[in-house]
N, C-alpha and C positions, 0 to 999 in steps of 0.2 A: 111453393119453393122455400125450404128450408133455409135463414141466413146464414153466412159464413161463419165459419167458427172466429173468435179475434182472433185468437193465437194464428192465424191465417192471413191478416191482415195487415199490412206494411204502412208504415208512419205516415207516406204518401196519400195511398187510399182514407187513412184516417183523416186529414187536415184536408181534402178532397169535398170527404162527408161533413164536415167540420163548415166548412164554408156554406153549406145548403141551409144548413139548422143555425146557424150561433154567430149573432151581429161580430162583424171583426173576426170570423172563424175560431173564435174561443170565446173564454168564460170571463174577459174582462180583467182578470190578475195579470197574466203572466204572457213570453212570447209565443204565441200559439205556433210558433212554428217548432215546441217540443210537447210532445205528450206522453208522459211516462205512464209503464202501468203495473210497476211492483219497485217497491224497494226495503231492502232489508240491511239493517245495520245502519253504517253511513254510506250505503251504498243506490242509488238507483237504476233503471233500466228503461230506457225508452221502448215505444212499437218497434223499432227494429233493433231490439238487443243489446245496443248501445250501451255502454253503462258510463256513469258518472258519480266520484265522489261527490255528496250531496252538501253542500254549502245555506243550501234555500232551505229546507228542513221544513218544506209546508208554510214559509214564511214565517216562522219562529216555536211551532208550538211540538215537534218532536224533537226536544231537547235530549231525549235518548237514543234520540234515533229510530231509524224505524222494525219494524218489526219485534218490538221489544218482550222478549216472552212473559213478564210475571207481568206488563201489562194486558198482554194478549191473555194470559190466563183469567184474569179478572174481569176481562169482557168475559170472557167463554163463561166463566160462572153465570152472569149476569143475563145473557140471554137465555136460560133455560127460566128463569126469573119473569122475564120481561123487561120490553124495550124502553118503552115508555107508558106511563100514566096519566099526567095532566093533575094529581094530585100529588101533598106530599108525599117523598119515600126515604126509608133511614140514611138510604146511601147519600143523596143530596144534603140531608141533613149532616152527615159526618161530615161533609164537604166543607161545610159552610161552619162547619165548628173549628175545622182544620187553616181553615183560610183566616177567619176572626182571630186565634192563636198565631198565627203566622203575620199577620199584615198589622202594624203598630196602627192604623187608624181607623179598622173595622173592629167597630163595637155590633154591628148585624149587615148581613150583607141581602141582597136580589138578587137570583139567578136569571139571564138573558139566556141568548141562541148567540150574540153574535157580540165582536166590542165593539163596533157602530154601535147598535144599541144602547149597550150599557152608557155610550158615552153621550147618546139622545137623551136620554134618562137623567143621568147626571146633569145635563145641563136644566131640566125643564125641573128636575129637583132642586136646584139653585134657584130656579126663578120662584118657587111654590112658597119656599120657606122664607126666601128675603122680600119675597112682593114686588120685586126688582125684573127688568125685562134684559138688559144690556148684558151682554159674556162677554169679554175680553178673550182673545185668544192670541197667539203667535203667529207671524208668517214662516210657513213652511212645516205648520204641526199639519199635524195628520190623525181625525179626530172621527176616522169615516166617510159615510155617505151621506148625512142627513145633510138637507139645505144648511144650517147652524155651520156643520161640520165644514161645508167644501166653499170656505169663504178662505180667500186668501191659501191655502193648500199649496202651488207651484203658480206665482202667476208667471205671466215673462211681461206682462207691465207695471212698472216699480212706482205707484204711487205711493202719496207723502199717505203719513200715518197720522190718523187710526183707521181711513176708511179703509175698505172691505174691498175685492176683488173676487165677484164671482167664480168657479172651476167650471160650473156647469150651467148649460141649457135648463132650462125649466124649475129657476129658483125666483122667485118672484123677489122685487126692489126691497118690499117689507122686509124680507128674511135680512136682505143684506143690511138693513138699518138699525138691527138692533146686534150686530155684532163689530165690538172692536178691535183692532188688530196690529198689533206694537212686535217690533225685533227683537227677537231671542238674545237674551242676555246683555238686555239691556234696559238695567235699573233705572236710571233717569228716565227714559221714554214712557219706562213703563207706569212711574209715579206719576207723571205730568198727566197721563191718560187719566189713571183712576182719579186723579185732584180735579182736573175737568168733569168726570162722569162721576162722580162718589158715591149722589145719591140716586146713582141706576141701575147701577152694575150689581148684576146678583151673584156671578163668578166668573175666577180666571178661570181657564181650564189651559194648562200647559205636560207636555209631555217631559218630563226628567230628566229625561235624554232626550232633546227634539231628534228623530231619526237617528242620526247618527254622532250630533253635535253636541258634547258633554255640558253644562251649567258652567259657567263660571263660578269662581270660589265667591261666595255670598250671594249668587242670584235668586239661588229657590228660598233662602231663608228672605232677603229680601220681602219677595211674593210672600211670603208666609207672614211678616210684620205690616203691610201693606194692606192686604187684605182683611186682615183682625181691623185693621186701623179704621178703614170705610164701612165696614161689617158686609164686606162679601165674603163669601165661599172661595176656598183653595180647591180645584179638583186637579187631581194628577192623574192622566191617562198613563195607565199603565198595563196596558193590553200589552203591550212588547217589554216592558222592563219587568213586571212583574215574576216572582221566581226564575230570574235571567240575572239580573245585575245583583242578587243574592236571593235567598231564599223569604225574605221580608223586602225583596223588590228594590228599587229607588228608594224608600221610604228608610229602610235599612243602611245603606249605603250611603247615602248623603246625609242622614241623620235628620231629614226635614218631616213633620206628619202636616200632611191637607186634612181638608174638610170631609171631602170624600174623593176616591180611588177608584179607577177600572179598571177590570182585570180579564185576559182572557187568554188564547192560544194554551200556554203550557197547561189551568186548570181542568183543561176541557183533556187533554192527554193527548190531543189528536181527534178531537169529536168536537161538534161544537155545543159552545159553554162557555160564561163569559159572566159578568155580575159586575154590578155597583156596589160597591162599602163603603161605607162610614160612620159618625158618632148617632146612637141611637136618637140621638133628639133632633136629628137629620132624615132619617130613614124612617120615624115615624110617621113621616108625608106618604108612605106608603101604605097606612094603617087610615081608614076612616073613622073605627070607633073611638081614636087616640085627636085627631086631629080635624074633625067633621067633615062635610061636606065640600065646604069652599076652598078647603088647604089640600083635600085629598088629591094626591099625584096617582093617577089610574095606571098598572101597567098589570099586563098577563101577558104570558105565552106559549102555544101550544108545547115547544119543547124543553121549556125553562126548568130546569135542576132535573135535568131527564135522568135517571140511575146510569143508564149506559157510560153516559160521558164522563158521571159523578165517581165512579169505579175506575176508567183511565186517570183521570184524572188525578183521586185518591193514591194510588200504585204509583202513579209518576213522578207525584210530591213524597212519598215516602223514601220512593228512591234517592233521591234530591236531598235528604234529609241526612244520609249517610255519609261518616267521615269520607271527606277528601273529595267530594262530587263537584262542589264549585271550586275548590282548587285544580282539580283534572281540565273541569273546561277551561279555565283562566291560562292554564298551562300550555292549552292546545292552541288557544287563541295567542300567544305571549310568541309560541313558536312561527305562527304564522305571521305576524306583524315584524318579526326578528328577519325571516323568509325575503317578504316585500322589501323592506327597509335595506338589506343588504343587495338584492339584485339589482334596484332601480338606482340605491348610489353608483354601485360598481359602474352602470350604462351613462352615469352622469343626468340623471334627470330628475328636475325639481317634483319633489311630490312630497306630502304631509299624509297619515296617516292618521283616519277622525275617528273618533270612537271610545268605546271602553274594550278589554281584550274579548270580551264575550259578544260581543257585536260589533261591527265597525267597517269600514272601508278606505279607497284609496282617493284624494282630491291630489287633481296635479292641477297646484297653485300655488305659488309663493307666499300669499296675503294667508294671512292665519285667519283661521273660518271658524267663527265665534254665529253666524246667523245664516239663517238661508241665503241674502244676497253675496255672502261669500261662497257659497257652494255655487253661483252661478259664474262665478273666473276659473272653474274645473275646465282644464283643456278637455273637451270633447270627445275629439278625435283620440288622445291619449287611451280613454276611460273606452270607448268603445272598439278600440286596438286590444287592449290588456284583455276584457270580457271574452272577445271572440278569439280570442287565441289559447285562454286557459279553458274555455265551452272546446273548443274544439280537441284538446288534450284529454278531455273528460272531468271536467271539474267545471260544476253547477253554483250559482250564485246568483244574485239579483243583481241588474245594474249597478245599484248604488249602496248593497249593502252585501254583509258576510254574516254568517250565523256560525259560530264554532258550536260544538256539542261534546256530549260524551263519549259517543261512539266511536268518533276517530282513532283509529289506529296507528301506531309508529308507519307503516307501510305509506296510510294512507297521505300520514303529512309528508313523507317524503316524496311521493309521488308528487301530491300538489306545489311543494317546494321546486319540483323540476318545471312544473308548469309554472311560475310566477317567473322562474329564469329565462326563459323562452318568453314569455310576455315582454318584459323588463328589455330583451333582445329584438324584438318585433318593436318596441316605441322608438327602443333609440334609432333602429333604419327608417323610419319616417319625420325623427326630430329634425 
């Protein structure tokens, strides 16, 4: 018996099948109770036709939106070419020549599959070159999946700092004992850690924008004098700010350069691709004949600097590249934070808006949120009111985050601006 065609198949029956095959009846990211299967523009479309302005945008990395023709040209070229290789190829190589030009503290970069990765790498790079075992990181960064990575992540119990707070099952006591873990933006905590630990710490790894929560003015230069100071390593996860918060990332925009950078989502164009950067006499550790045996940091990957992704990728950044592109997003984001701000005052209800215009969301709390434990006084019930009521207008987002882009339309901010009113109108009936 022949299977049903999809296009035959209703959202229902999908999450049905979904439930037999896939722990949690999904793939672990998102709420499996939507499954989209085309989207063009700023536009998506669930199993049953649904559509929804797209706000989530793959979780950051179709910063054009989707279906974007001169990058879909560039794949098309590329597969008659070939998918992948496992060896070098030019395309990856332009890549990575474009990325070096582009990002103030790649002097050579590594191409990954994924930013977990690159952000594993990063750190076990840190340990290689300083000899040093300890990482420092933030509560509330988000740095992946590796053991390293899901220490301290979302706990919901607030111990004293530096120790470490498992996320997951199956991370052994070791793992947690060699990472420390200090509040976001905040300098004192953070020196008193490294003054204690100095001569262990092989690096901080902090995200630029933790999530959604901007640096305070001196914090990342802070880290940056701080770190020279004990001779650790600066790494700045920059899987989500990179060509987001300009076109030279965080790095650009705050004026601060690390040791080394990760980068992923937008390089990849929508494929995955992802890479470590930094000063050549850092990424040398990935060279044996430069640094021998005992310093050498081993990494391979079957799909690492694949041409496919290296050609989205390329097309995506050039586009990016052209007058007025990050002014369009800032613009788009500028109007929707203007949208929020005016509906939730008009309804009388306290809310701050965190972020930069290009990324950001809504905390309804009084206390100005400088760290993760201030995004945990976010009323709740407020945030999962506003979510399902602008989901259900047709306007797509992540719980706790917005992704503006380029592809938005006059139409479509207007539309979404009708849905934040109606949101805004749904909290204040339950305040």
């Amino acid at each position: 018996m022949k299977k049903q065609m999809n296009k035959n198949i209703s959202l229902k029956e999908w999450q049905s099948r979904a439930q037999k095959v896939l722990p949690g009846a999904g793939f672990g990211n998102f709420d499996p109770s939507i499954s989209l299967k085309r989207g063009l523009g700023s536009r998506v479309w669930d199993e049953d036709n649904k559509e929804y302005i797209d706000f989530l945008i793959g979780s950051g990395p179709m910063i054009l939106g989707h279906g974007n023709e001169e990058v879909l040209d560039a794949i098309r070229a590329q597969l008659g070419e070939g998918l992948t290789f496992f060896t070098n190829n030019s395309k990856g190589i332009e890549l990575a020549e474009e990325i070096c030009n582009a990002v103030k503290c790649a002097e050579q970069i590594r191409f990954v599959s994924s930013g977990g990765e690159a952000d594993m790498y990063a750190m076990r790079l840190a340990r290689a070159h300083t000899g040093r075992n300890k990482i420092l990181k933030f509560e509330g960064g988000y740095h992946g999946m590796s053991g390293d990575s899901l220490m301290s992540l979302a706990p919901n119990k607030m111990v004293n700092f530096p120790l470490a707070v498992p996320d997951s099952a199956g991370i052994p006591e070791t793992v947690r004992d060699d990472i420390l873990v200090a509040p976001f933006n905040d300098p004192q905590v953070a020196t008193e850690i490294m003054n204690e630990y100095s001569d262990q710490i092989a690096g901080v790894i902090v995200e630029p924008l933790q999530r959604i929560i901007p640096p305070i003015k001196g914090f990342l230069e802070h880290l940056r004098a701080e770190t020279k100071r004990i001779g650790a390593l600066l790494i700045f996860d920059e899987i989500v700010t990179g060509f987001r918060l300009a076109y030279g990332g965080a790095q650009e925009l705050y004026e601060v350069v690390p040791d080394l950078c990760t980068l992923g989502k937008i390089i990849g164009g929508g494929l995955p691709l992802a890479a470590i950067a930094g000063e050549k006499e850092i990424m040398n550790h990935f060279d044996k004949n430069i640094v021998g045996e005992e310093k050498f940091t081993f990494q391979i990957g079957t799909l690492s600097g694949n041409p496919l992704a290296a050609v989205a990728g390329l097309k995506t950044m050039e586009i990016l590249r052209r007058d007025g592109a990050y002014n369009r997003i800032r613009e788009n984001g500028r109007f929707l934070i203007d949208s929020i701000t005016k509906h939730l005052k008009s309804n009388n209800i306290e809310f701050q808006i965190v972020g930069d215009p290009t990324l950001f969301d809504i905390i309804f709390s009084e206390t100005p949120v400088i760290n993760y434990r201030d995004t945990k006084k976010n009323k709740a019930e407020y945030s999962k009111t506003f979510n399902q009521i602008v989901r259900e207008l047709g306007i797509l987002k992540a719980d706790a985050k917005l992704y503006t882009h380029l592809a938005l339309t006059k139409e479509d901010l207007q539309k979404t601006d009708s849905a934040f009113k109606k949101a805004a109108e749904g909290i204040a009936a339950i305040s």
